[in-house]
C-alpha positions as CSV (number, residue, x, y, z in Angstrom):
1,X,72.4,-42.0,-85.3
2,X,71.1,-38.5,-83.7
3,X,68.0,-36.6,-85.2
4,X,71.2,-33.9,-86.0
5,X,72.7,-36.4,-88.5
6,X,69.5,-37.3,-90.2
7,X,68.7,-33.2,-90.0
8,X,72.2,-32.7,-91.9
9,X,71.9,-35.7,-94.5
10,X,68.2,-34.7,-95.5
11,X,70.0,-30.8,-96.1
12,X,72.8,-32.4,-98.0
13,X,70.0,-33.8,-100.1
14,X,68.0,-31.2,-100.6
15,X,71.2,-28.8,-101.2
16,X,72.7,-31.0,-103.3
17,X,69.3,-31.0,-106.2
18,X,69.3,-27.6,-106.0
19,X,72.5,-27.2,-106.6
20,X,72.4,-29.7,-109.8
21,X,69.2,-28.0,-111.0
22,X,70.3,-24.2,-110.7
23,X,73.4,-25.1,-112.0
24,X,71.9,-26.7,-115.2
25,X,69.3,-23.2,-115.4
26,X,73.0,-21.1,-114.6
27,X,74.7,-23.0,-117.4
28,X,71.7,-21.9,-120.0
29,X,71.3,-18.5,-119.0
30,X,73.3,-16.3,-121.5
31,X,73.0,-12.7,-119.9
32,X,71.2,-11.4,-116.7
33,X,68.0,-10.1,-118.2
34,X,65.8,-10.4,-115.7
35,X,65.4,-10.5,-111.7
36,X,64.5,-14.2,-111.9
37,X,67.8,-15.2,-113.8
38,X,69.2,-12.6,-110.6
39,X,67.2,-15.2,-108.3
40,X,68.8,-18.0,-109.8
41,X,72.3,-16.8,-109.7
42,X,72.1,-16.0,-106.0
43,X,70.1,-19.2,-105.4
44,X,72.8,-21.2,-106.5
45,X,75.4,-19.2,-104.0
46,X,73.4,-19.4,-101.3
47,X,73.2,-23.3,-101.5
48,X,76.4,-24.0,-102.5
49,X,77.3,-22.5,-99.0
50,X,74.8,-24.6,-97.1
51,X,76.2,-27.2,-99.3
52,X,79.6,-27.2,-97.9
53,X,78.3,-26.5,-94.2
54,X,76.8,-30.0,-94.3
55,X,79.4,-31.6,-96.2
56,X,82.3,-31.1,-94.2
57,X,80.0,-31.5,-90.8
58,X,78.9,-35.1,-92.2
59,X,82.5,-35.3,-93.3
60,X,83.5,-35.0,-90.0
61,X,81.4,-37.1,-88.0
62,X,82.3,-39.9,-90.8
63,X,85.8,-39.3,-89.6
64,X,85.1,-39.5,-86.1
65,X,83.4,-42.5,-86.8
66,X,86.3,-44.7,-88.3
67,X,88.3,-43.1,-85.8
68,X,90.0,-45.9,-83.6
């Protein structure tokens, strides 16, 4: 394996608790009342996209690999 996979597995990782964990604190939060619950909205955006990046590119080279 490359140092990119092990780069991309360790952000799937990482993406992937903060995603559970903001999405718990998102779940709870009733109304925007302050710029932290703000913070945790975008938070949870911003990693679902890095979330996907590094899904589909692991998805990919998993592909590749059982590719005859």
């Amino acid at each position: 394996m490359y140092k990119s996979t092990f780069q991309q597995i360790i952000l799937f990782i990482i993406t992937s608790i903060i995603i559970v964990q903001s999405g718990k604190r998102l779940i709870a939060i009733d109304d925007i009342k302050s710029f932290a619950d703000f913070g945790i909205i975008v938070l949870f955006f911003v990693t679902f996209v890095f979330f996907l990046n590094s899904f589909i590119r692991l998805s990919s080279k998993f592909i590749d690999l059982l590719r005859f």
